[in-house]
C-alpha positions in Angstrom: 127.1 -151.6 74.5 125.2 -154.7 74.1 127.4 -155.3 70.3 130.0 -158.2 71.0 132.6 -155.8 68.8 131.4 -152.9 71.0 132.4 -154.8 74.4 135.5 -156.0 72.7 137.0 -152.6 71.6 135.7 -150.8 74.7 138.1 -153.6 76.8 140.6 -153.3 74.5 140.8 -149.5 74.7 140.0 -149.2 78.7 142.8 -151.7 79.5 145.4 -149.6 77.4 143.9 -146.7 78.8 145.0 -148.3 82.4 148.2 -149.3 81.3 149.4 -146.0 79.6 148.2 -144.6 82.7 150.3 -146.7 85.1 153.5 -146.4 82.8 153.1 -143.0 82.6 152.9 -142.6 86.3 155.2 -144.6 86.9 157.8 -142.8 84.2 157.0 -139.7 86.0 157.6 -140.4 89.7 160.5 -141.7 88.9 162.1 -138.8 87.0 160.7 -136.9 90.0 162.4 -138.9 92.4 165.6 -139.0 90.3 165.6 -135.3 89.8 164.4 -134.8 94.0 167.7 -136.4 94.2 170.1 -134.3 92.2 168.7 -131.3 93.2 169.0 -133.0 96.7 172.5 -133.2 96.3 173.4 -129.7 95.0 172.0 -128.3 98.1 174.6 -130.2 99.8 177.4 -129.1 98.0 175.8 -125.4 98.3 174.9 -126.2 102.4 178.6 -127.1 102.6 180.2 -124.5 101.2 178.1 -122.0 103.4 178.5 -123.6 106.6 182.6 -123.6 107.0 184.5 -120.7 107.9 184.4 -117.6 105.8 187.3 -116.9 104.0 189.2 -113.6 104.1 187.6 -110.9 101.6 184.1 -112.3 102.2 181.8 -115.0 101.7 182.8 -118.4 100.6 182.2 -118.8 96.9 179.7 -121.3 95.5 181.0 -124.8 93.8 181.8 -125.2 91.0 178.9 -126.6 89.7 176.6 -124.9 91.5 175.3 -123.0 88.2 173.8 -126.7 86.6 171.3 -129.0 88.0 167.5 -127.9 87.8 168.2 -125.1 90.7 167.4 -122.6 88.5 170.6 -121.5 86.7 171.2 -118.1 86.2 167.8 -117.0 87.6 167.7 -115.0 90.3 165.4 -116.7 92.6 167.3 -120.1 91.2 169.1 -120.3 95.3 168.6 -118.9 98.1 171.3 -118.6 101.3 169.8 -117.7 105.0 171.4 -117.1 107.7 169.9 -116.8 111.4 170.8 -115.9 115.0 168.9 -116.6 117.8 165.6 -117.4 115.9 165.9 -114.1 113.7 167.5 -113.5 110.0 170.4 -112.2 109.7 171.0 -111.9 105.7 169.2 -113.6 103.5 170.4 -113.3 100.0 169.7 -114.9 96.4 172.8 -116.9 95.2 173.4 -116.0 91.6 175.8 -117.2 89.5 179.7 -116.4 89.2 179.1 -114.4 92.5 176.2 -112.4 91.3 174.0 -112.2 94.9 171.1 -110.3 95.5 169.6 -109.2 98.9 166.1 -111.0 99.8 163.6 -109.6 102.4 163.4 -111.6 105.6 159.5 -111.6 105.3 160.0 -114.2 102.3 162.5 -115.9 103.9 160.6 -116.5 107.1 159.4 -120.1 106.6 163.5 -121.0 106.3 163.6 -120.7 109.9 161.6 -123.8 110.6 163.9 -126.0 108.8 166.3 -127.8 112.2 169.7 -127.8 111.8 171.3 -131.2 111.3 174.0 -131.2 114.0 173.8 -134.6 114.9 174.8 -135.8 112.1 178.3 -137.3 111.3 180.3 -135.1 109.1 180.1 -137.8 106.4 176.2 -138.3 106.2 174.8 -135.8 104.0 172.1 -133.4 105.9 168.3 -133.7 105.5 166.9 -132.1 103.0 163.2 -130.3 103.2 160.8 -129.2 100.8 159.8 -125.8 102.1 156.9 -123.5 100.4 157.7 -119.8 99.7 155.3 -117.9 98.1 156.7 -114.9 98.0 159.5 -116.0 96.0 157.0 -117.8 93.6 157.3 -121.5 94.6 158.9 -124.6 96.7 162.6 -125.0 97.6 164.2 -127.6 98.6 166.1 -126.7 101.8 168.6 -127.8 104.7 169.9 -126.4 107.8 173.5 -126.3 109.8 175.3 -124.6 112.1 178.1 -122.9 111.0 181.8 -122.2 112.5 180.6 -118.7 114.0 177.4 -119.9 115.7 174.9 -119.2 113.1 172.7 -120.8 111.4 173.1 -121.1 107.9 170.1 -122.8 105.7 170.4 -123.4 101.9 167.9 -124.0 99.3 167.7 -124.3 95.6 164.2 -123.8 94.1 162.0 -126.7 92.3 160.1 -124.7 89.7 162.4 -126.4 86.6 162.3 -130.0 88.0 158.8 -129.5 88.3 158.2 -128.0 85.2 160.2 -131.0 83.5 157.9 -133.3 85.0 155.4 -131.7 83.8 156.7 -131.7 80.6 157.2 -134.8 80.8 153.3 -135.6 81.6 152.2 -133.7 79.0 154.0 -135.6 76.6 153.4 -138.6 77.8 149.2 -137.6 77.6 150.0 -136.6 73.8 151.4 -139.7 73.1 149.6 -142.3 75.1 146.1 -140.7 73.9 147.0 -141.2 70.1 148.3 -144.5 70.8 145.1 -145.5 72.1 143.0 -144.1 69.4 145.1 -145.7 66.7 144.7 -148.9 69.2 141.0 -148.9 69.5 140.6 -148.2 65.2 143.3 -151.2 65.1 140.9 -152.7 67.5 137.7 -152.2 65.9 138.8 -153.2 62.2 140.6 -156.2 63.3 137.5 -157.0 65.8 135.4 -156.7 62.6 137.2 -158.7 60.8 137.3 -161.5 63.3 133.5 -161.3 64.1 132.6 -161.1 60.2 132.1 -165.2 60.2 129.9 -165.1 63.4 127.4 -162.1 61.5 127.6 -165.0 58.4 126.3 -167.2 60.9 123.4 -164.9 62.4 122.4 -164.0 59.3 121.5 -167.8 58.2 120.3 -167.8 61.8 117.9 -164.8 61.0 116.7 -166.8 57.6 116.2 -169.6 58.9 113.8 -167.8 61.7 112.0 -166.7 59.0 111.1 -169.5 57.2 107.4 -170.8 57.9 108.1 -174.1 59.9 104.8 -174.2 61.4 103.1 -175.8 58.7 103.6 -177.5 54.9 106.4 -178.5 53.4 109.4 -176.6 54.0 112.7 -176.2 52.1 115.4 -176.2 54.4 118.3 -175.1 52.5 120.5 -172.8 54.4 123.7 -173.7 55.6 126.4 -172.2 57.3 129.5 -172.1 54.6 132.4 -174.3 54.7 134.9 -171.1 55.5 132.7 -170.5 58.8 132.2 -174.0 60.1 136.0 -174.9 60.8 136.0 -177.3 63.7 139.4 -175.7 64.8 138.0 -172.0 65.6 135.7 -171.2 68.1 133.4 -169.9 65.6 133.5 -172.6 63.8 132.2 -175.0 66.6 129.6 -172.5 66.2 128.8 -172.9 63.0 129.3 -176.7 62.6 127.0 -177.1 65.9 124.3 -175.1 63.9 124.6 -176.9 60.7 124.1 -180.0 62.6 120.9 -178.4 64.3 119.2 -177.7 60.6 120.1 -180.8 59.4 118.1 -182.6 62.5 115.1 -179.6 62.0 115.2 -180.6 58.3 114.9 -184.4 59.0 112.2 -183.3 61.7 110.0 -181.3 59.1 110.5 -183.7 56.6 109.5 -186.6 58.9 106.4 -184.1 60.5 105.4 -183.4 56.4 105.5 -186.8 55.1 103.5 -188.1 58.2 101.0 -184.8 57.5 100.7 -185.9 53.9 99.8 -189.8 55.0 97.0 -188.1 57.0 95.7 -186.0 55.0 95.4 -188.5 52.0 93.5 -191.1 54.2 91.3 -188.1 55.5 90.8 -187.1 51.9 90.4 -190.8 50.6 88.4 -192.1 53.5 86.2 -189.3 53.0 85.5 -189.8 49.3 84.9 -193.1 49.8 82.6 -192.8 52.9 80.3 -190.6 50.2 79.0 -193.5 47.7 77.4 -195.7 51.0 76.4 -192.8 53.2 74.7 -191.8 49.4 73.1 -195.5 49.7 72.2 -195.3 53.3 70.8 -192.0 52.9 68.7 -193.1 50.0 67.9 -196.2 51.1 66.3 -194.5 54.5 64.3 -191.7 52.5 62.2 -195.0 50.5 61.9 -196.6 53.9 60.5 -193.4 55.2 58.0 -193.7 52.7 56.4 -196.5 53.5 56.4 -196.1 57.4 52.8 -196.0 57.6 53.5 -199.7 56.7 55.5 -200.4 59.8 55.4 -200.2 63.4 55.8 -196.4 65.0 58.9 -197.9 66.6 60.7 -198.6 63.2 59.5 -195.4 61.7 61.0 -193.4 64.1 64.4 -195.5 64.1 64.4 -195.0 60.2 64.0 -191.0 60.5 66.5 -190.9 63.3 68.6 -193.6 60.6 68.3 -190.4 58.5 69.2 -187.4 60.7 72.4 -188.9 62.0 73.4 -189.9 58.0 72.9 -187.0 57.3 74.9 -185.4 59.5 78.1 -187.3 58.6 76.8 -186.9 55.2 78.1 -183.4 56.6 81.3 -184.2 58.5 82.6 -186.0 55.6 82.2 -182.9 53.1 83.9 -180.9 55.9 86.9 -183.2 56.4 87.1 -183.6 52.5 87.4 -179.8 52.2 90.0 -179.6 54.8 92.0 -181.9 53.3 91.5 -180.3 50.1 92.2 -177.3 51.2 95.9 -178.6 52.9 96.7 -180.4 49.7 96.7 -176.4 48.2 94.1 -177.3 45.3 93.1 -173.6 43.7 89.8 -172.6 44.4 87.6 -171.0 41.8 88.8 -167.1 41.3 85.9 -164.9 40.1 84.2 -161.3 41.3 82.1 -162.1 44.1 79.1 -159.3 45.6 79.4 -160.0 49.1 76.6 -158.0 49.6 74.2 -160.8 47.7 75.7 -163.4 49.1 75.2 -161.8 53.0 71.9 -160.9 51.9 71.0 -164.5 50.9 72.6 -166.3 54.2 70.9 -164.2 56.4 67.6 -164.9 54.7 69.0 -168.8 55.4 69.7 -168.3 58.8 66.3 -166.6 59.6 64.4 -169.4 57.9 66.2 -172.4 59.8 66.1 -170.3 63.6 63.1 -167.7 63.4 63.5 -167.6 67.1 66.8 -165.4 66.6 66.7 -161.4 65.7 68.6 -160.8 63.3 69.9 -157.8 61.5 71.5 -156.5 58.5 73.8 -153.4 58.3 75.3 -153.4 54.9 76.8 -149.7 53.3 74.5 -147.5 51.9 73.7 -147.2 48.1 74.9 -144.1 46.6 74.0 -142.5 43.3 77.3 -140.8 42.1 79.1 -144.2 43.1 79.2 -147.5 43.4 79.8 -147.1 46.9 77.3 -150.2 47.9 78.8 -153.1 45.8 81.2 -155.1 48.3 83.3 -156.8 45.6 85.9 -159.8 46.3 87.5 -161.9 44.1 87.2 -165.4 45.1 85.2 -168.6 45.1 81.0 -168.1 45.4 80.5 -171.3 46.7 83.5 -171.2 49.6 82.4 -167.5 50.5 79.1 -168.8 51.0 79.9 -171.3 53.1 82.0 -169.0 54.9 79.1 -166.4 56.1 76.8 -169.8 56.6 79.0 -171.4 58.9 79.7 -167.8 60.5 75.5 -167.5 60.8 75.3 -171.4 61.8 77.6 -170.9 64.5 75.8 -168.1 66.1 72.6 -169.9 65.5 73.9 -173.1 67.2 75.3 -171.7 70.0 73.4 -169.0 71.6 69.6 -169.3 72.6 66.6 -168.5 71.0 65.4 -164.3 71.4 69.6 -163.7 71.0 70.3 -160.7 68.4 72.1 -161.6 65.8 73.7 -158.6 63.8 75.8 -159.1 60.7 78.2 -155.7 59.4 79.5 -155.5 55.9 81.7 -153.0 55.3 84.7 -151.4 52.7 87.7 -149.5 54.4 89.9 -148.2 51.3 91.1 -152.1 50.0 89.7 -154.4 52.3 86.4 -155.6 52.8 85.3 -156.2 56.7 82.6 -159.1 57.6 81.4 -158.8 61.1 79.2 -161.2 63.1 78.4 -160.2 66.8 75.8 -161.6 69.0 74.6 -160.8 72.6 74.4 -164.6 73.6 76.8 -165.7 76.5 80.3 -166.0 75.1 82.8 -168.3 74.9 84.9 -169.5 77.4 88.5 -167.7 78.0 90.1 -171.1 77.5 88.6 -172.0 74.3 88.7 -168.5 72.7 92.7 -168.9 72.0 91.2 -173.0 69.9 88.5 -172.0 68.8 89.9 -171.7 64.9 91.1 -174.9 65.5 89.8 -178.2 64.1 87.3 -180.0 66.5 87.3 -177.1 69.1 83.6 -177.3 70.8 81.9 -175.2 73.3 81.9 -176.2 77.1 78.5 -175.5 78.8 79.2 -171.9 78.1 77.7 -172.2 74.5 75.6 -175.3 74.8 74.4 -176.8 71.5 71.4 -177.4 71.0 72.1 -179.4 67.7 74.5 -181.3 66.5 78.2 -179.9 65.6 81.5 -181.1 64.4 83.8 -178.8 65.5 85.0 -177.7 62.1 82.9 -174.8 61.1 85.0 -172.0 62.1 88.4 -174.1 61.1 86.8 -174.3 57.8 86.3 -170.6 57.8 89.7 -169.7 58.5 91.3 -172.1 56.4 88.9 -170.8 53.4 89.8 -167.3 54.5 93.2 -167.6 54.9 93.1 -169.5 50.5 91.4 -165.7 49.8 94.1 -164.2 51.5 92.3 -162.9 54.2 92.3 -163.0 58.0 89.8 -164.1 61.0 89.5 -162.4 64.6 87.4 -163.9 67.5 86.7 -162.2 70.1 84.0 -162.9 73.0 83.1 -161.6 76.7 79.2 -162.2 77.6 76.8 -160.3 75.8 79.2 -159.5 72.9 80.6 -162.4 70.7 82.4 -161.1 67.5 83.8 -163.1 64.5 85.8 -160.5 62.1 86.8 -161.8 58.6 88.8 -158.9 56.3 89.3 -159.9 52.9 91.1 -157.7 50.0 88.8 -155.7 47.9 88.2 -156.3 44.3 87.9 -153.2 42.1 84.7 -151.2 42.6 82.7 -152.0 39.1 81.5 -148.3 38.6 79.4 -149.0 35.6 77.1 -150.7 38.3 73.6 -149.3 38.5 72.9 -148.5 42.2 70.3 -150.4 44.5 
């Protein structure tokens, strides 16, 4: 029952529920009472009649009314009449109607004889009157007790089977009714629950597309508003929805404040870095015709002008990386063609084992077969950025593990996706860089020392190239077993291929 409309129409229907319940208790304890009391006051007139002297020609005849009330009526068993000397029955006899007695056996009239006589009463005050149980005459009776004129002890009672069964009746009836009265309540209940609520789902639903929406990067269209009808100030749910329109107005200022500032950025990034190429070009060329003549100069100038060199052209480097980045974020389309991944592995690797012949590396691409073209590994993408990709996948493992580390490199096919892995044995990363290390300028603590240069941007590069193919990146790393995973979608297998 989590469902506001749930909760609602389960109050709803338990609070009627306890209110039919109390009415209808209520109703019937007080026709019981009402009816205790009439039959209450027939045995009165009955006990009354029985207790004065008998008349000449026999027993005194009953009242006139004795035949109505909820006694019993013409039933046999409706009144009873018991009289008793000295603690035993005397006659006990079933008082019918229009003088139509019947004897009673003083077994079943037994329990009678606990009833007290009410002597000490004054002759105005109407006797007590007890509810005595006898079973062999099928039920409760409501009794009382007096001494009459000869010394005997007469008791009266008149049974409460129909009282009872009118209460029950009564009960019954009451169930009937109450119980539809609730069910047409709680569907009352439900649909008008429904209807009330329908503005709030309105509202969750924008909530829900809103949620959806990629806020965590580019330019975002902020469009969805809660309607007029559902953001009336003068309804609680329309506080609601007024409060949340003013909440995507202030997100939509937000991301529009965060994009243009992200678009100032990535222009100066991607202007600074275009112009930075024309004099690190100069300086760069500049330094190779100075190295050329450093058997001219001093060994101290010489080996300023090749270190001159190194460092230019390493942010000969950083620049092409930042100007790809920002290329990349400005969405420019990269080149779409068929690309064999399988060549291009094959030609990193040879890369990566001609700059760091210290490392053992190893190749595990899938196996030619004849009947298919099982061992082409095709994507469609961009040559140059797929290249780069396994490079800076190979450089990083180069850069950050020591010399002697294996280095193995998996290319694989699984139905439409191709799987590049890269695992090493070297130490690992740290378990607070792993969650940054896709981001820009993450570096390696001691961990992964470098033993060259690095910017920081090699794997950001490859995820952000990864992600323009449509693909995804995985890193993960404990010591001895450091893997990068890049899955890209297949291209068509070319079958007319000849097999390697």
């Amino acid at each position: 029952m989590r469902s506001l409309q749930a909760r609602i129409v389960l109050t709803t229907v338990v609070l009627l529920v306890v209110v039919c319940a109390v009415v209808g208790v209520g109703a019937a304890l007080s026709l019981r009472h009402y009816l205790t009391q009439q039959l209450d006051g027939e045995v009165v007139g009955l006990l009354q009649g029985a207790s004065g002297p008998t008349p000449v020609g026999g027993r005194r005849p009953p009242p006139p009314d004795a035949g109505g009330g909820f006694g019993g009526g013409d039933t046999p068993q409706g009144r009873i009449e018991v009289r008793s000397t000295g603690g035993t029955v005397a006659s006990a006899v079933s008082l019918g109607f229009r003088g139509t007695d019947a004897p009673l056996p003083p077994s079943a009239v037994a329990p009678v004889l606990a009833v007290t006589p009410d002597d000490d009463r004054d002759d105005e005050g109407p006797p007590d009157v007890t509810t005595v149980e006898l079973p062999q005459l099928g039920g409760s009776y409501r009794v009382a007790a007096r001494t009459a004129a000869d010394g005997s002890v007469v008791a009266v009672g008149v049974s409460t089977d129909r009282m009872d069964a009118t209460v029950g009746r009564l009960a019954l009836n009451e169930t009937i009714i109450f119980a539809g009265g609730v069910l047409v309540a709680g569907i009352v209940a439900a649909v008008a629950t429904r209807t009330t609520l329908r503005p709030l789902h309105r509202v969750s639903a924008t909530a829900r597309r809103v949620s959806e929406l990629p806020l965590e990067r580019g330019e975002v269209q902020l469009e969805d508003r809660v309607p007029e009808a559902d953001a009336d100030p003068r309804t609680e749910i329309g506080q609601v929805g007024v409060a949340f329109n003013r909440m995507l107005d202030h997100v939509a200022r937000s991301l529009a404040a965060r994009q243009e500032s992200e678009t100032r950025v990535r222009r100066f990034v991607a202007d600074a870095s275009h112009e930075l190429r024309t004099p690190l070009a100069a300086i760069r060329g500049y330094s190779e015709l100075a190295g050329r003549r450093t058997h001219e100069m001093p060994p101290e100038v010489g080996a300023m002008l090749e270190r001159v060199g190194s460092q230019t052209e390493r942010m000969t480097l950083l620049v092409e990386d930042l100007l790809l980045l920002a290329r990349l974020d400005a969405g420019r389309p990269l080149a779409r063609e068929t690309v064999d991944l399988v060549r291009l592995v094959v030609d990193a690797v040879s890369d990566a084992h001609a700059a760091a012949p210290g490392h053992h590396w190893t190749l595990d691409l899938p196996d030619d077969e004849p009947d298919e073209a099982a061992g082409d590994v095709l994507v469609v993408g961009d040559p140059e950025r797929l290249h780069q990709v396994v490079a800076n996948l190979l450089a990083n493992a180069r850069t950050h593990t020591p010399e002697g580390t294996d280095v193995v490199v998996e290319l694989t096919r699984v139905d439409d996706r191709v799987r590049l892995v890269v695992r090493d044995d070297g130490p690992g990363i740290a378990p607070d860089l792993l969650p940054h290390v896709l981001e820009r300028f993450a570096r390696g603590d001691a961990g992964r020392a470098r033993t060259t240069g690095s910017t920081g941007l090699g794997l950001s590069i490859v995820a952000a190239v990864v992600a323009e193919h449509g693909g995804t990146v995985e890193v993960t790393s404990v010591p001895g077993d450091t893997r990068t995973t890049v899955t890209l979608p297949a291209a068509p297998v070319r079958a007319e291929l000849a097999p390697r």
